[in-house]
C-alpha positions in Angstrom: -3.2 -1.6 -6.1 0.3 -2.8 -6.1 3.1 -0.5 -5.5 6.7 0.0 -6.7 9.4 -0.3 -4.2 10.4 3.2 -3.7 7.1 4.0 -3.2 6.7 1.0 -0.2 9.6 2.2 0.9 8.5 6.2 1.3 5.4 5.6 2.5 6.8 3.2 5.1 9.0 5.8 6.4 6.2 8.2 6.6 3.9 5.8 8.4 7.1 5.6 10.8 7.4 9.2 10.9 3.4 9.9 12.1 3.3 7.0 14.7 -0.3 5.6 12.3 -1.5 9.2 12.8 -2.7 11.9 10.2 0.7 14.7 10.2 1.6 17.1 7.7 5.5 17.2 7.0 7.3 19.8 5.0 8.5 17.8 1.9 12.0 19.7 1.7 12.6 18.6 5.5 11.8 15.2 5.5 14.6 13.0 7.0 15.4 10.6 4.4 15.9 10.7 1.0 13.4 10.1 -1.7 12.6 11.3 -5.5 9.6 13.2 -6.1 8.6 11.8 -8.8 7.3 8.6 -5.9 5.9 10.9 -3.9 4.0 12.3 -6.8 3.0 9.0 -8.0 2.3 8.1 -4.4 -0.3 11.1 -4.4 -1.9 10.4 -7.6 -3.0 6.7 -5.9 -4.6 8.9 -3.6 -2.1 7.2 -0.3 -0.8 10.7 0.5 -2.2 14.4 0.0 0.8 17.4 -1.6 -0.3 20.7 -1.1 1.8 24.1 -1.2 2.2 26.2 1.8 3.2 29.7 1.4 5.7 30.9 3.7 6.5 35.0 4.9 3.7 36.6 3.0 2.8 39.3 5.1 2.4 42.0 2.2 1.6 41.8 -1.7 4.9 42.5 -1.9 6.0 39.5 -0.1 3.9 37.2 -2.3 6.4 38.0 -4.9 9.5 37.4 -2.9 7.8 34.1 -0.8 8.9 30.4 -0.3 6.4 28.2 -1.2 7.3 24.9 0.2 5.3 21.5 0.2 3.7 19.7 2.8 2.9 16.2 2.6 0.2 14.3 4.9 -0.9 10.4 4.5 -4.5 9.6 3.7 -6.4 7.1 6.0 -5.8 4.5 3.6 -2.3 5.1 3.0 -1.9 5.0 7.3 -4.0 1.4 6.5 -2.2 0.4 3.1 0.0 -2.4 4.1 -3.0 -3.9 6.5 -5.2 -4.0 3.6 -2.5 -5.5 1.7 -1.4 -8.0 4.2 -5.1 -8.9 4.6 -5.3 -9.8 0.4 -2.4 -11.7 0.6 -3.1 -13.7 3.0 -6.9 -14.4 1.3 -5.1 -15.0 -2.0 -2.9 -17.7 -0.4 -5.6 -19.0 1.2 -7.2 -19.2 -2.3 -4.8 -20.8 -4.1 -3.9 -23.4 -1.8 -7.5 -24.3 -1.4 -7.7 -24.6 -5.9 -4.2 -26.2 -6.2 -3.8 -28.5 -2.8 -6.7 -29.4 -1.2 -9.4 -29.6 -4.6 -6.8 -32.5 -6.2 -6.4 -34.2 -3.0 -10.3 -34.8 -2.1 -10.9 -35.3 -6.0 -8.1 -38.2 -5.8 -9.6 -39.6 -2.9 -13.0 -39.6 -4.4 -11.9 -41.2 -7.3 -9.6 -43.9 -5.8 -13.0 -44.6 -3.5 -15.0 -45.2 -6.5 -12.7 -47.1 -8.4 -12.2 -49.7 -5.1 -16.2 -49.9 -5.1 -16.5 -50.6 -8.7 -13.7 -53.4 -8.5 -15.9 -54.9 -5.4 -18.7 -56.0 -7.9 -15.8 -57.9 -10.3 
């Protein structure tokens, strides 16, 4: 899963913030600046978890007048996203220089091999 770059860049900052452990922050004091609607999309891939947390509700009464604020924690794989993804780039480079480098090079070697061998006969 690839992201966008506001969402690399708030989901750094909240790796940074936890020190690679599970913490809840309160969205609304977060110390940087983000838009929601990355956080959001960051939630819907399942790399952080948004819940509501109601604050001063002592009474019934209070439930009406309350601050709901929300709380963000990362998930264990967004603490580990940018491993995983360092990890698959590195296979895919691995990958493509093995198909585009080294393949063309032995089959060149092979063939100019075979071609000296054949001329040995004439």
């Amino acid at each position: 899963m690839e992201l966008l770059h506001s969402e690399k860049r708030i989901l750094k900052k909240l790796i940074k913030l936890s020190n690679g452990e599970i913490k809840e922050f309160i969205v609304d004091e977060l110390p940087f600046k983000f838009n929601n609607y990355f956080l959001q999309t960051l939630a819907d891939k399942k790399l952080v978890r948004i819940y509501g947390l109601l604050i001063t509700f002592e009474t019934p009464e209070d439930l009406k007048n309350s601050d709901i604020r929300k709380r963000v924690v990362l998930t264990d794989e967004g603490i580990n996203y940018f491993k995983k993804h360092h990890q698959e780039s590195i296979n895919e480079l691995k990958s493509f220089l093995i198909k585009s480098f080294f393949i063309p090079i032995i089959v060149s070697a092979l063939t100019t091999l075979f071609t000296m061998w054949i001329k040995s006969f004439f």
